[in-house]
C-alpha positions, 0 to 999 in steps of 0.5 A: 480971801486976801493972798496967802501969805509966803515967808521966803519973800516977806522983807519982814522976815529977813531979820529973823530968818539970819538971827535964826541962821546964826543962832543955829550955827552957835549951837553946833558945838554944843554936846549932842544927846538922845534927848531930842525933845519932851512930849510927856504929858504925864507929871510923873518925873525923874528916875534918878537914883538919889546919888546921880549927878546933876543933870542939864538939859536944853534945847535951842529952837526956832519957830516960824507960823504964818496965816492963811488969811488976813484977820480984818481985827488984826490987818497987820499980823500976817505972823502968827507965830516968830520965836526964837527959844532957848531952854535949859533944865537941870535935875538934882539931888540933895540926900534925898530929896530931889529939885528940878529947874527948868527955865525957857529964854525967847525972842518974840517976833509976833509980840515983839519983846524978849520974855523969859518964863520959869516952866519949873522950880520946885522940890520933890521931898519925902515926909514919910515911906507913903508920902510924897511932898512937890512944892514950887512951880510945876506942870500939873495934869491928870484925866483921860482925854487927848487934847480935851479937858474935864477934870483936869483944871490946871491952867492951859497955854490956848495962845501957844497951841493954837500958834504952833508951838510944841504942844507941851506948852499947852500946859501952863505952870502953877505954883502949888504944893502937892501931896501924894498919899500911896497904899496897895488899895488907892492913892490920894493926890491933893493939890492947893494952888494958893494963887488962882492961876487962870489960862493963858486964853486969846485975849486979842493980842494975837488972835482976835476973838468974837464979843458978844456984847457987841456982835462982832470979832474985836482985837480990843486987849481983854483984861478981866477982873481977876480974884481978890488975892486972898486964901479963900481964893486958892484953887484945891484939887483932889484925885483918888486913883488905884488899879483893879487887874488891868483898868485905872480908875479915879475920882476927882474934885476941885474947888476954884474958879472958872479957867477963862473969864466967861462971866460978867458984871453988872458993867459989863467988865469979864470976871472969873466965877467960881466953880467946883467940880466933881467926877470919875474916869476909868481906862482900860483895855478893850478888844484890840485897844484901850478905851477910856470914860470919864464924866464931870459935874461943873456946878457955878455962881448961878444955882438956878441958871437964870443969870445970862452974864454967868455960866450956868452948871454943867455936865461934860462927859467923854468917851474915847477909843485907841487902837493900832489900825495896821502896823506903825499906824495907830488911830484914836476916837473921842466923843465929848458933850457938855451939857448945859443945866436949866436951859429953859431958865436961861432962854427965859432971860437972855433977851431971845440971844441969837448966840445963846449956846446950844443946849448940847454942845457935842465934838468928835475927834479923829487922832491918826498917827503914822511912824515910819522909817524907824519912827524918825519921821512921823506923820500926825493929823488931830482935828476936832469936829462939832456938829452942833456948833458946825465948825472944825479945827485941824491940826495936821503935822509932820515930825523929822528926827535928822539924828539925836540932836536935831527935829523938825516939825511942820505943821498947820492950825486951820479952823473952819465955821458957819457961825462967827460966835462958836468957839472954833468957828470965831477964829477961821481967821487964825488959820496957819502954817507954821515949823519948829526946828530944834537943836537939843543938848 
């Protein structure tokens, strides 16, 4: 266990805490607003009405994360997270219609560079009186789960949230046309991202990661082979969702790739195999609470599941409850199961692999949310247990509103694990501490 390491009295810090120091002082003036930060996850937008007048919004923040631990792939990181961000979003009507920008500016101190990204640019338009029409970059999401993902595959930030960044940057743009079909019995959502767009998964620039070809945790910079950029390797996803009384339900279907590039060639170079999917969710109230069920078939490149290079098919389900405990304290529950197809074929053919996954991966997760002092300070802890993989991942935080402008959040990633190739497990290493503070306008 290597010492802990304190960001007061590291000498590398020193640059970065007075760019912060002064960064903050240059937004003081700026015009303060009720808008101190956006945790929707929902792509439900705007309600403006068609003759509002543009509309900006932004925040500056810095972030500051450091581990717990030395990572022996990555001796010389003792950061895990060093940003200083800015971002600026404006909103707008033209007749009708309505665009949306949002654009992110930050210093990374971690990878060392100035990167800007476009979050959003797109155009909301209006074909008829029951359809809707998004096209441009845009933040997609749909399905039930807190923090886990069945039908929902749009691409994911995994290096941002394990970082500590805000948790909206867990979802990651796309550009893609989406079309909305509304009537009183259900609705009909199609979207069609022309480009695969994969996550933003740990590729050894970071974090490190475990390779099972050579048994061992590598920082070597994964770079995959990505699909051929062609029309037949777009991604569609379709959902048809309405309400019956009080309980939403909804069914899905996606034609893609998988998001991470969990198969190989015959050389050993990681691709992304295609998949499609299909499944159902319902929500509703329950007793004193909500409860929710949702379930998917992932069905791959390898229909028999005899090929140890490719994921076999798959079914996940998931069922979660939420309810207030006492008051300002709400508590929630998941239980969430993949469960590996033809496993006997695989066990056949991998050469008696001794990280071969688990027939039945199962993970429990724990939300408690605490709101105090007229909900400016709030107090958070999400952790994610498999009893299977036997590791663990907690995310504690700590959430300060000073008044509509500025927030801090304090918080930790610590990941815990028996085994060095399960997913939570392999990055015991990456454990940290870290804290945003931002200044809204």
């Amino acid at each position: 266990m290597s010492e802990c390491f304190t960001p007061v009295t590291d000498r590398r810090l020193q640059p970065l805490v007075l760019a912060v120091t002064l960064a903050l002082g240059s937004v003081q003036p700026l015009l303060a607003s009720d808008d101190w930060g956006d945790d929707s996850w929902s792509d439900d937008r705007w309600g403006e009405e068609a003759n509002a007048s543009p509309r900006w919004h932004g925040f500056v923040e810095t972030a500051i994360g450091a581990r717990l631990d030395e990572d022996p792939a990555l001796p010389d990181d003792d950061l895990s997270l060093a940003d200083l961000r800015a971002q600026l979003e404006i909103s707008d009507y033209v007749g009708e219609n309505r665009y949306s920008l949002k654009a992110d500016l930050y210093a990374d101190g971690v990878e060392h560079g100035l990167h800007g990204e476009l979050r959003e640019a797109l155009l909301d338009l209006g074909p008829s009186q029951n359809t809707d029409l998004r096209i441009g970059q845009q933040i997609l999401t749909w399905g039930t789960g807190d923090l886990l993902f069945i039908n929902d595959l749009f691409p994911k930030d995994w290096v941002s949230y394990f970082a500590g960044r805000d948790d909206q940057y867990l979802k990651a743009p796309s550009a893609s046309a989406k079309l909305s079909y509304y009537n009183d019995k259900a609705n009909l959502d199609l979207v069609w991202t022309p480009r695969f767009t994969a996550d933003r998964f740990l590729d050894g620039e970071r974090f490190s990661y475990f390779n099972a070809m050579s048994g061992q945790q590598t920082s070597a910079h994964l770079v995959p082979i990505d699909p051929e950029d062609t029309p037949d390797n777009g991604e569609l996803a379709l959902r048809l969702y309405g309400t019956v009384d009080s309980t939403e339900w909804a069914l899905y279907a996606y034609r893609g790739f998988w998001k991470q590039p969990n198969a190989l060639t015959a050389g050993g170079d990681a691709y992304f195999s295609r998949l499609d999917t299909f499944g159902a969710s319902v929500r509703g109230n329950l007793g004193a609470g909500i409860a929710n069920a949702e379930f998917g078939w992932y069905e791959g490149e390898d229909s028999r599941g005899d090929d140890p290079r490719v994921p076999n098919d798959q079914l996940r389900v998931l069922f979660g409850y939420e309810q207030e405990l006492v008051a300002k304290l709400t508590g929630s529950l998941q239980y969430y199961q993949e469960w590996i197809q033809d496993y006997s074929a695989l066990t056949r053919t991998d050469g008696n692999s001794p990280y071969r996954p688990d027939e039945h991966r199962h993970v429990w997760t724990l939300r408690l949310t605490y709101r105090m002092l007229q909900d400016n300070l709030i107090l958070s802890w999400f952790n994610y247990w498999s009893p299977s993989d036997e590791d663990l991942f907690m995310r504690p935080s700590v959430s300060y509103r000073f008044d509509d402008s500025t927030s801090l959040v304090m918080g930790a990633n610590v990941f815990s694990g028996n085994k060095a190739h399960t997913f939570f497990g392999q990055f015991e290493d990456a454990s940290s501490v870290y804290a945003r503070l931002r200044y809204s306008f």
